[in-house]
N, CA, C, O and CB atoms as a CASP TS submission, in Angstrom:
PFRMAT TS
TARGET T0000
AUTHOR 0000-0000-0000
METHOD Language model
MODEL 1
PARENT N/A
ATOM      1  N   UNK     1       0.850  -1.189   0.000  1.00  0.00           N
ATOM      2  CA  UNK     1       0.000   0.000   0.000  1.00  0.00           C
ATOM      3  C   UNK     1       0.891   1.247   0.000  1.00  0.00           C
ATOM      4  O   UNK     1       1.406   1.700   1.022  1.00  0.00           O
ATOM      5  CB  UNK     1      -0.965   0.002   1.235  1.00  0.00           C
ATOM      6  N   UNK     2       1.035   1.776  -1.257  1.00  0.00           N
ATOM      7  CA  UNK     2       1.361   3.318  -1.210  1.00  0.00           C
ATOM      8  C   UNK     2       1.031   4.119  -0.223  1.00  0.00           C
ATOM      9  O   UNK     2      -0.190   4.222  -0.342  1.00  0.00           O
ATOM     10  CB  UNK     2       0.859   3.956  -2.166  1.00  0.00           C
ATOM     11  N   UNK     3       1.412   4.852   0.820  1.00  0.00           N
ATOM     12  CA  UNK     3       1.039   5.814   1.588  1.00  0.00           C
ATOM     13  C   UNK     3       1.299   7.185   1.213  1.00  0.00           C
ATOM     14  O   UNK     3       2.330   7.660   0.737  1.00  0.00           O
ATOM     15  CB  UNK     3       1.510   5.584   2.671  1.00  0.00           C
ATOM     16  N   UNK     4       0.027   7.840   1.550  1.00  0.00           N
ATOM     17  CA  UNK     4       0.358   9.173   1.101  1.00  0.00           C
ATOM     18  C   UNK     4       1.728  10.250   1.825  1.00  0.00           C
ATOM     19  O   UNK     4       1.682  10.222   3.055  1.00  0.00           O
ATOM     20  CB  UNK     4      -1.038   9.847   1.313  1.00  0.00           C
ATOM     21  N   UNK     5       2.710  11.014   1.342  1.00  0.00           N
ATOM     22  CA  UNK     5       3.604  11.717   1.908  1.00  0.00           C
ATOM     23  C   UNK     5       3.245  13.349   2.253  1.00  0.00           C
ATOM     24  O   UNK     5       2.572  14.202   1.674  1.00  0.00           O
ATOM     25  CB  UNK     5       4.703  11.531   1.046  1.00  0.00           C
ATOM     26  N   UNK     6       3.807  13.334   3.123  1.00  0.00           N
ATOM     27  CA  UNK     6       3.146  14.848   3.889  1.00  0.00           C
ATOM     28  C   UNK     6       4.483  15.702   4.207  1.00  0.00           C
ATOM     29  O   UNK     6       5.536  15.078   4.074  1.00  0.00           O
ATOM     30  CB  UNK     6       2.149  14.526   5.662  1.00  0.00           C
ATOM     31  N   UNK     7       4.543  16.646   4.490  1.00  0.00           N
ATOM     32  CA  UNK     7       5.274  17.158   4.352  1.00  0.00           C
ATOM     33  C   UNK     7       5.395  18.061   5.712  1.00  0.00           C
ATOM     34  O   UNK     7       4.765  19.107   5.867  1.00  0.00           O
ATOM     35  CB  UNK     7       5.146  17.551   3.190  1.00  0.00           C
ATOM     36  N   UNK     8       6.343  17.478   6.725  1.00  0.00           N
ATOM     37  CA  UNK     8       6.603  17.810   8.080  1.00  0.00           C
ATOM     38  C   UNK     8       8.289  18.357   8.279  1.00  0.00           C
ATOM     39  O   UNK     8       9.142  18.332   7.392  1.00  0.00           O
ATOM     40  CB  UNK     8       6.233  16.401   8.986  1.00  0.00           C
ATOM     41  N   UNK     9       8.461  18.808   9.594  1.00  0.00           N
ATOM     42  CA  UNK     9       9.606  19.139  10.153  1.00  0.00           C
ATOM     43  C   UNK     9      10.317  17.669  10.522  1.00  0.00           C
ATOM     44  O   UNK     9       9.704  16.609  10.393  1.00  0.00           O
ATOM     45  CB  UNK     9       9.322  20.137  11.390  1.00  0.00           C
ATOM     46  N   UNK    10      11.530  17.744  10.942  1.00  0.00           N
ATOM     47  CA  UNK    10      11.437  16.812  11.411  1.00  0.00           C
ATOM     48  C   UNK    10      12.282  17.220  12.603  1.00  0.00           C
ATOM     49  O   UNK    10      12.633  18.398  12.524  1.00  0.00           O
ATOM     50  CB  UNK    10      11.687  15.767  10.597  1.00  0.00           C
ATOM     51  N   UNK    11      12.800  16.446  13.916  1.00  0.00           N
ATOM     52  CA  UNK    11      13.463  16.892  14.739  1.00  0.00           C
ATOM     53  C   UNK    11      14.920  17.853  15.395  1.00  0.00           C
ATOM     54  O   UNK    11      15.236  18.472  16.411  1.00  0.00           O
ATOM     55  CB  UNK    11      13.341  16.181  14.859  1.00  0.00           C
ATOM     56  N   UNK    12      15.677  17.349  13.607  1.00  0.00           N
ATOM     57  CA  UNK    12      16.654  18.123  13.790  1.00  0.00           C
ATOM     58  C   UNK    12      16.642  19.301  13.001  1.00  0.00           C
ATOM     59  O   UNK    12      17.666  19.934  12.744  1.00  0.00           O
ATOM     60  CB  UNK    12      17.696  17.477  13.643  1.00  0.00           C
ATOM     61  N   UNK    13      15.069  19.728  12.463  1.00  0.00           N
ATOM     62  CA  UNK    13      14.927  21.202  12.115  1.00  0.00           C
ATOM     63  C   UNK    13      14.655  21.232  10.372  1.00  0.00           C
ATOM     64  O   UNK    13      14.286  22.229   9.752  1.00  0.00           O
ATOM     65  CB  UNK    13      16.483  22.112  12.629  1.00  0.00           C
ATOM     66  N   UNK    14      14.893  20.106   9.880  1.00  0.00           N
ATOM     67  CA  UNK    14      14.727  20.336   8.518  1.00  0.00           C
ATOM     68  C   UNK    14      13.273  19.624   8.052  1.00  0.00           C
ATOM     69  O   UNK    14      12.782  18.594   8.513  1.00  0.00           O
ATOM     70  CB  UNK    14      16.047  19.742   7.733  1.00  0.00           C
ATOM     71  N   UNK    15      12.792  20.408   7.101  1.00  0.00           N
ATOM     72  CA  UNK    15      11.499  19.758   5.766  1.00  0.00           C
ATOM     73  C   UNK    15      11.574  18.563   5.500  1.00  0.00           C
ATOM     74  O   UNK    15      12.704  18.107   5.328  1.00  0.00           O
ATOM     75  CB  UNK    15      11.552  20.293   4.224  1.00  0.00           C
ATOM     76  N   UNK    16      10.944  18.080   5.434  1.00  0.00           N
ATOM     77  CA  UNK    16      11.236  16.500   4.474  1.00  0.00           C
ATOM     78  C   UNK    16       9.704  16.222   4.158  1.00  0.00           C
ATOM     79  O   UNK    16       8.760  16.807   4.689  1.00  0.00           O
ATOM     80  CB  UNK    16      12.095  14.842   5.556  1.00  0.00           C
ATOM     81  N   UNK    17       9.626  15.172   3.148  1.00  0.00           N
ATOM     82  CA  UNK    17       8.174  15.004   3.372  1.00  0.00           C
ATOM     83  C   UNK    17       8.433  12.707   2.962  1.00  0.00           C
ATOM     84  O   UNK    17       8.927  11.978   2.101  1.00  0.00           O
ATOM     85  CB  UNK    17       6.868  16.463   1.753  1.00  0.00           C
ATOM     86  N   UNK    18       7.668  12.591   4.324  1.00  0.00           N
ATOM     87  CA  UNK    18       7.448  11.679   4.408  1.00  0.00           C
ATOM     88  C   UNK    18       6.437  10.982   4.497  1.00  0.00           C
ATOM     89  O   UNK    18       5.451  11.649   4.184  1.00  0.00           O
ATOM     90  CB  UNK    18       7.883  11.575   4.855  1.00  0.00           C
ATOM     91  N   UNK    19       6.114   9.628   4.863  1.00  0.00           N
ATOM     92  CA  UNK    19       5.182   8.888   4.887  1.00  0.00           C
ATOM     93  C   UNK    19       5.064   8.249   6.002  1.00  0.00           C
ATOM     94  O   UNK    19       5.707   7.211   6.160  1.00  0.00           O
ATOM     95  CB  UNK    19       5.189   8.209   4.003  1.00  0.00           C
ATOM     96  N   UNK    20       3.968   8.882   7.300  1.00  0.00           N
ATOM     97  CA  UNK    20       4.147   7.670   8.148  1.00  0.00           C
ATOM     98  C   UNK    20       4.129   6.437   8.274  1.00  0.00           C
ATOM     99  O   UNK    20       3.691   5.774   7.334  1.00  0.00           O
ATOM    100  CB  UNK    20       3.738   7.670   8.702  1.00  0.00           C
ATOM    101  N   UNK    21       4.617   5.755   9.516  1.00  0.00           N
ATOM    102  CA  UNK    21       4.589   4.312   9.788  1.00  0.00           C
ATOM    103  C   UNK    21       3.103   3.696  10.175  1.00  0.00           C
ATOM    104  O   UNK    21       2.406   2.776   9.747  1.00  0.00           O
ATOM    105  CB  UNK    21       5.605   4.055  10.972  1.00  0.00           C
ATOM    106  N   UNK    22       2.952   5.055  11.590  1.00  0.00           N
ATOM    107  CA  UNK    22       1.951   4.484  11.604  1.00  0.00           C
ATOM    108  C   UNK    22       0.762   5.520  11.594  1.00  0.00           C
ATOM    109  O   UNK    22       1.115   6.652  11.263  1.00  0.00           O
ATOM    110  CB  UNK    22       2.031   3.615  12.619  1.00  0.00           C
ATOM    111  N   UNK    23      -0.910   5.325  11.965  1.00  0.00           N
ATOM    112  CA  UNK    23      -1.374   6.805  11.754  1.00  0.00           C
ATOM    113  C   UNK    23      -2.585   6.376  12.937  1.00  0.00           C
ATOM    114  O   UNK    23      -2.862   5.178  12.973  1.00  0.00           O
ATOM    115  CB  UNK    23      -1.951   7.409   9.835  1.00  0.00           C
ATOM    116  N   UNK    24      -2.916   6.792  13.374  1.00  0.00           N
ATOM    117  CA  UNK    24      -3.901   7.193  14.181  1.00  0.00           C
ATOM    118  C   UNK    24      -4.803   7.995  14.478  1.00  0.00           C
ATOM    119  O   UNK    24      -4.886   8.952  13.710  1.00  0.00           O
ATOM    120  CB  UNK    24      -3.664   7.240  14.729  1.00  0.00           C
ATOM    121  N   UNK    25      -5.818   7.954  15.663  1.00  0.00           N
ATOM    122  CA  UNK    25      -7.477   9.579  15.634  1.00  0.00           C
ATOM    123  C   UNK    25      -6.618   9.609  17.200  1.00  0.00           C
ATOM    124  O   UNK    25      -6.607   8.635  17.953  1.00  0.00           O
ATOM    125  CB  UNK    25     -10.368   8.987  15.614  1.00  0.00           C
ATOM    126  N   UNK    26      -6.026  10.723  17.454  1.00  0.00           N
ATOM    127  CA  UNK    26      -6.390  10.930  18.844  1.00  0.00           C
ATOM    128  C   UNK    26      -7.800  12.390  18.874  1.00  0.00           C
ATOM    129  O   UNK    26      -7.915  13.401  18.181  1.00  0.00           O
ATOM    130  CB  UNK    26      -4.655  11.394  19.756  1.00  0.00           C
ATOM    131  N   UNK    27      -8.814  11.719  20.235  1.00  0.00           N
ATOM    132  CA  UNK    27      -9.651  12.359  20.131  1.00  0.00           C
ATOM    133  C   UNK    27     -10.429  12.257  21.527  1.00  0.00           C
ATOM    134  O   UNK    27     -10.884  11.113  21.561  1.00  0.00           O
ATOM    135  CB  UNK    27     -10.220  12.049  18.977  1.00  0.00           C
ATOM    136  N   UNK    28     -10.805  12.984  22.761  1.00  0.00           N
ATOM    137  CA  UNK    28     -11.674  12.642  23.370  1.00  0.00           C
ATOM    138  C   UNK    28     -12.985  12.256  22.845  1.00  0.00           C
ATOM    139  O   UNK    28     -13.373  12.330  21.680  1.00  0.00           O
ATOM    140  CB  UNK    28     -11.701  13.386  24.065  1.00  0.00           C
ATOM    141  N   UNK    29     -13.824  11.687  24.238  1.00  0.00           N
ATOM    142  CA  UNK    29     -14.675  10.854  23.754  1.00  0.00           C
ATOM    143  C   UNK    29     -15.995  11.235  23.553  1.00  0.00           C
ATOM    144  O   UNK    29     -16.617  11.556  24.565  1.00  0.00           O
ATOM    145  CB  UNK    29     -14.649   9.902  24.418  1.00  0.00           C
ATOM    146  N   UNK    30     -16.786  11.290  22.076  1.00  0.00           N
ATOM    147  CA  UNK    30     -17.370  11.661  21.045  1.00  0.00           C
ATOM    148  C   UNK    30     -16.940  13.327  20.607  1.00  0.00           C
ATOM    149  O   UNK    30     -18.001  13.862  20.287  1.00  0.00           O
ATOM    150  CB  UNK    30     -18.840  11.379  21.356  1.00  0.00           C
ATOM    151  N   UNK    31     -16.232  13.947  20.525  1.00  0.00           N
ATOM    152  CA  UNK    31     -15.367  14.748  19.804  1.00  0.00           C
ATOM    153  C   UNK    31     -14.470  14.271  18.228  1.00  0.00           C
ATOM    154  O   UNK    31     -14.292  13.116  17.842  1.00  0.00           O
ATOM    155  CB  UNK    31     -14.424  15.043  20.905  1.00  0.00           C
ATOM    156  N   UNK    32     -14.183  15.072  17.792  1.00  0.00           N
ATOM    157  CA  UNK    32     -13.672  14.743  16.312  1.00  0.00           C
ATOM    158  C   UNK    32     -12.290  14.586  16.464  1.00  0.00           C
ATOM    159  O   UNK    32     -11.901  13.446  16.213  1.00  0.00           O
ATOM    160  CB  UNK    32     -13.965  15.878  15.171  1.00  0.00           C
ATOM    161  N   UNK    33     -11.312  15.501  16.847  1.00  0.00           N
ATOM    162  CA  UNK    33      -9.895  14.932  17.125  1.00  0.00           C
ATOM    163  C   UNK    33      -8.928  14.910  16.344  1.00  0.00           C
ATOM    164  O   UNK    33      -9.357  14.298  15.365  1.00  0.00           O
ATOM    165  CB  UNK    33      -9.875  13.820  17.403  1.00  0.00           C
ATOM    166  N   UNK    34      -8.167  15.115  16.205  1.00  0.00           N
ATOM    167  CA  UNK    34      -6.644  15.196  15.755  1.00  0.00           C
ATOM    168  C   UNK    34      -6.571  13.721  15.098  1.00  0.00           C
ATOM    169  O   UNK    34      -7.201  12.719  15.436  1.00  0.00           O
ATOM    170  CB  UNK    34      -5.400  15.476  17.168  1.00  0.00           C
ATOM    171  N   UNK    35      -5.392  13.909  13.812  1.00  0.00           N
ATOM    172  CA  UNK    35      -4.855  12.904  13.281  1.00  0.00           C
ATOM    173  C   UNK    35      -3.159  12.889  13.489  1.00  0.00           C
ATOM    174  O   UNK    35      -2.468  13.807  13.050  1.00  0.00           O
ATOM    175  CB  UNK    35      -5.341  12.931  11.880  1.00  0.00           C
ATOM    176  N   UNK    36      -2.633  11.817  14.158  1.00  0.00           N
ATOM    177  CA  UNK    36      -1.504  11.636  14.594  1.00  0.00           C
ATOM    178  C   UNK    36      -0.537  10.757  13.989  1.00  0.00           C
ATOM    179  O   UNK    36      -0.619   9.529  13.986  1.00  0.00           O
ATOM    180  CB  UNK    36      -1.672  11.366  15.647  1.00  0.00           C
ATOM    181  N   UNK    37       0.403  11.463  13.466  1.00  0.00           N
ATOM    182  CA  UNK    37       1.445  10.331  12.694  1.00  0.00           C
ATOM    183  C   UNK    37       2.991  10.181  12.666  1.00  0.00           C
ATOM    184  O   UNK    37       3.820  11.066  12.457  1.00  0.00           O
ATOM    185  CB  UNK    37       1.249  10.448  11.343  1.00  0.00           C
ATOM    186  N   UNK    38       3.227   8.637  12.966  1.00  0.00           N
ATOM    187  CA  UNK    38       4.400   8.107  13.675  1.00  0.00           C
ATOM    188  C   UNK    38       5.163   8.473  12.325  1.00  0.00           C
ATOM    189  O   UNK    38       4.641   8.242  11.234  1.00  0.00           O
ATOM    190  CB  UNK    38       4.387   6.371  14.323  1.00  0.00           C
ATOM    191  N   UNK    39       6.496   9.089  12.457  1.00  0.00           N
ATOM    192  CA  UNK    39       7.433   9.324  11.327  1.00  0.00           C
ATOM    193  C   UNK    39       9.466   8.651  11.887  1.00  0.00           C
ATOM    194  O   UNK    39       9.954   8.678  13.017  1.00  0.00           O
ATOM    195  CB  UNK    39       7.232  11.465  11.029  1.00  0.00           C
ATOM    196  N   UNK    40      10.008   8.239  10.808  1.00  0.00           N
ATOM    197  CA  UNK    40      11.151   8.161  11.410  1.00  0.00           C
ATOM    198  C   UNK    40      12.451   9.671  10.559  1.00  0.00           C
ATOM    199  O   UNK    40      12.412   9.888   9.348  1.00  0.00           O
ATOM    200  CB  UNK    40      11.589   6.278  11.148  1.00  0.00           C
ATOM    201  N   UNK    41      12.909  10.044  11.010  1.00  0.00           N
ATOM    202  CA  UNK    41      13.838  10.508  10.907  1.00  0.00           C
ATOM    203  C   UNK    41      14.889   9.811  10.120  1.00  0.00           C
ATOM    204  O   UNK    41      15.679   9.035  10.659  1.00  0.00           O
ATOM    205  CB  UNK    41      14.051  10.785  11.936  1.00  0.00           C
ATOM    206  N   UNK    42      14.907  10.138   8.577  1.00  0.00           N
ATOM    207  CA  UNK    42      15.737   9.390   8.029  1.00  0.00           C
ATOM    208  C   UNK    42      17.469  10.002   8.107  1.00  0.00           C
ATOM    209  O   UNK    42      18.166   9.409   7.283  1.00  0.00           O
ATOM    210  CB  UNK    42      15.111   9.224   6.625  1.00  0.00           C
ATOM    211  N   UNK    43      17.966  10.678   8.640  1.00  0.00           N
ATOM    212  CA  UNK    43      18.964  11.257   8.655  1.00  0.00           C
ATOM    213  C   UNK    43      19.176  10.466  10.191  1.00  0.00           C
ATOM    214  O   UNK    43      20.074   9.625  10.162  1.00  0.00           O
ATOM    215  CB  UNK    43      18.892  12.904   8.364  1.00  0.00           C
ATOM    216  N   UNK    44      18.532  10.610  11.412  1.00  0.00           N
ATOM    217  CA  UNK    44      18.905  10.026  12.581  1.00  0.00           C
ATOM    218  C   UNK    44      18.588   8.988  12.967  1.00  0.00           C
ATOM    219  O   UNK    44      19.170   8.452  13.910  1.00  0.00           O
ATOM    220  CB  UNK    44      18.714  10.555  13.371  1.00  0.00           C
ATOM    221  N   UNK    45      17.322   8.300  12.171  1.00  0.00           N
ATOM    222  CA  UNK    45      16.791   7.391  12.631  1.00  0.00           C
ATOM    223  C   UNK    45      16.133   7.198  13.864  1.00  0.00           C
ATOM    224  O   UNK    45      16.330   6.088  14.359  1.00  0.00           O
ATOM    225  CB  UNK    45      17.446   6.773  12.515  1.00  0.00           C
ATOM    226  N   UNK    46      15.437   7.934  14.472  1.00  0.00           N
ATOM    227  CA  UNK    46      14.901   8.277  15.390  1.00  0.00           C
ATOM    228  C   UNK    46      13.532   8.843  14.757  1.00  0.00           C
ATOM    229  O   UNK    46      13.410   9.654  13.839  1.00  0.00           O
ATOM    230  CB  UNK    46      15.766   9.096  16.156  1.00  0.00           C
ATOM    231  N   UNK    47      12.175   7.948  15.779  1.00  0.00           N
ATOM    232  CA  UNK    47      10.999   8.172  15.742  1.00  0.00           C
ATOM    233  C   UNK    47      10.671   9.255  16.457  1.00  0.00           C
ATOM    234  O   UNK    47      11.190   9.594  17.520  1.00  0.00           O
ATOM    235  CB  UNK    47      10.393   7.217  16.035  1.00  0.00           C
ATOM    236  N   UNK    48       9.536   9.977  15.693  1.00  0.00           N
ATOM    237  CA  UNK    48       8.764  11.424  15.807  1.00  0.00           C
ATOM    238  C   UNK    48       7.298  11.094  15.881  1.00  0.00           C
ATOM    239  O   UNK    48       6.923   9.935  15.707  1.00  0.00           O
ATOM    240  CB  UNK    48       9.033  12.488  14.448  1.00  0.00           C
ATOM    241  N   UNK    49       6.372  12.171  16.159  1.00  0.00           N
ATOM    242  CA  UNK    49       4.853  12.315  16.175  1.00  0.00           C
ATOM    243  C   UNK    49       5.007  13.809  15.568  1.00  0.00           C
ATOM    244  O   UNK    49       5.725  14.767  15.854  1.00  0.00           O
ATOM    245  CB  UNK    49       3.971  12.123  17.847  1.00  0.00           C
ATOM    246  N   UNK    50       3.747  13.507  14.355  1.00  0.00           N
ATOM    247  CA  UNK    50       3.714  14.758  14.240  1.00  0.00           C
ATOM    248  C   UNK    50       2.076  14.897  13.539  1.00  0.00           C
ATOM    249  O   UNK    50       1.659  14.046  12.753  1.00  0.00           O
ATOM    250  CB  UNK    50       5.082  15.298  13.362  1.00  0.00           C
ATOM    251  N   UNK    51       1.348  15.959  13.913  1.00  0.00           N
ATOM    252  CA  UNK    51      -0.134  16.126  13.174  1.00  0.00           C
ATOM    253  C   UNK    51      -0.294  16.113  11.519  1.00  0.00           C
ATOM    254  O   UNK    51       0.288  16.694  10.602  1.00  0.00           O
ATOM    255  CB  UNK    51      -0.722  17.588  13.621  1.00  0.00           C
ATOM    256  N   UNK    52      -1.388  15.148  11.607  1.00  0.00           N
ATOM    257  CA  UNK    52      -1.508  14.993  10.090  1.00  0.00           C
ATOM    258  C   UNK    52      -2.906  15.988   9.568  1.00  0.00           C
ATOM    259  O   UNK    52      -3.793  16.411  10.309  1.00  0.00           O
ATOM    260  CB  UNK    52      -1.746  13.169   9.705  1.00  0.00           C
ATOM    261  N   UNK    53      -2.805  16.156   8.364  1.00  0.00           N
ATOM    262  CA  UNK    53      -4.234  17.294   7.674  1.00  0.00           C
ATOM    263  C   UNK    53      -5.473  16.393   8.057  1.00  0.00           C
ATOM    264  O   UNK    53      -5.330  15.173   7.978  1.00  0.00           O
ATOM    265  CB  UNK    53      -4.268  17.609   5.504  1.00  0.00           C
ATOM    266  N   UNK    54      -6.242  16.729   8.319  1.00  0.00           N
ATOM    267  CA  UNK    54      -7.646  15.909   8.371  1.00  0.00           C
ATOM    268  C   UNK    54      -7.988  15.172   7.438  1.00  0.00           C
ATOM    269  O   UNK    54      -8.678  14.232   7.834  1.00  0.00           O
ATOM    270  CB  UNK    54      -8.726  16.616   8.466  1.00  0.00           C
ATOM    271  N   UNK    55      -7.741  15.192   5.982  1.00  0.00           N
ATOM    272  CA  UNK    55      -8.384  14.507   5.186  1.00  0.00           C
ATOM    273  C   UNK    55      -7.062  13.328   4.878  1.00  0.00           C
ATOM    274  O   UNK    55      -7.182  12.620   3.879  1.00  0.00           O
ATOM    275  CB  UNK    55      -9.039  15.483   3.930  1.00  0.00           C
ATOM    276  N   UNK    56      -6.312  13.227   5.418  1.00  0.00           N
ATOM    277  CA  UNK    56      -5.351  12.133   5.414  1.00  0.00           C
ATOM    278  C   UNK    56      -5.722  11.104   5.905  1.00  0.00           C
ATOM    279  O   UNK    56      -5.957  11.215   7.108  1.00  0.00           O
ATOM    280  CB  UNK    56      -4.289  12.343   5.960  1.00  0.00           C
ATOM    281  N   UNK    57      -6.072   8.961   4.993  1.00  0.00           N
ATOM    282  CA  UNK    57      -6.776   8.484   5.138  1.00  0.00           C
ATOM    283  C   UNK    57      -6.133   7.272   6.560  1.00  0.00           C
ATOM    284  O   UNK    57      -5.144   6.541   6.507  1.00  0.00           O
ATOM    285  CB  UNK    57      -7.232   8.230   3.776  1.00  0.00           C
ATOM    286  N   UNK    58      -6.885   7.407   7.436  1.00  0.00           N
ATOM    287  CA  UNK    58      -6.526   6.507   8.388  1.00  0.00           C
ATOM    288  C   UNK    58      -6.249   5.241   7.945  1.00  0.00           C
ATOM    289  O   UNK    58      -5.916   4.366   8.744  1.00  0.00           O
ATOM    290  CB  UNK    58      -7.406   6.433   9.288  1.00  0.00           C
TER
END
């Protein structure tokens, strides 16, 4: 499955646009909520969180 790429910071300050690993709703309960997505840092290799656009498909 192709995942769509988004286009985030990443920890050590630079653009990149990647594709998360993983994606998730954080949201209290019956509220709409944030979309949350696991990214790695391809320069450090080190995992990030970072907000995804709403219409990005879970």
């Amino acid at each position: 499955m192709a995942e769509k790429k988004v286009k985030v910071k990443t920890p050590s300050g630079k653009e990149a646009e990647l594709a998360p690993e993983k994606v998730w709703v954080l949201a209290p309960k019956g509220r709409k909520g944030v979309k949350i997505g696991l990214f790695k840092d391809p320069e450090t290799g080190k995992y990030f969180r970072h907000k995804l656009p709403d219409d990005y498909p879970v």
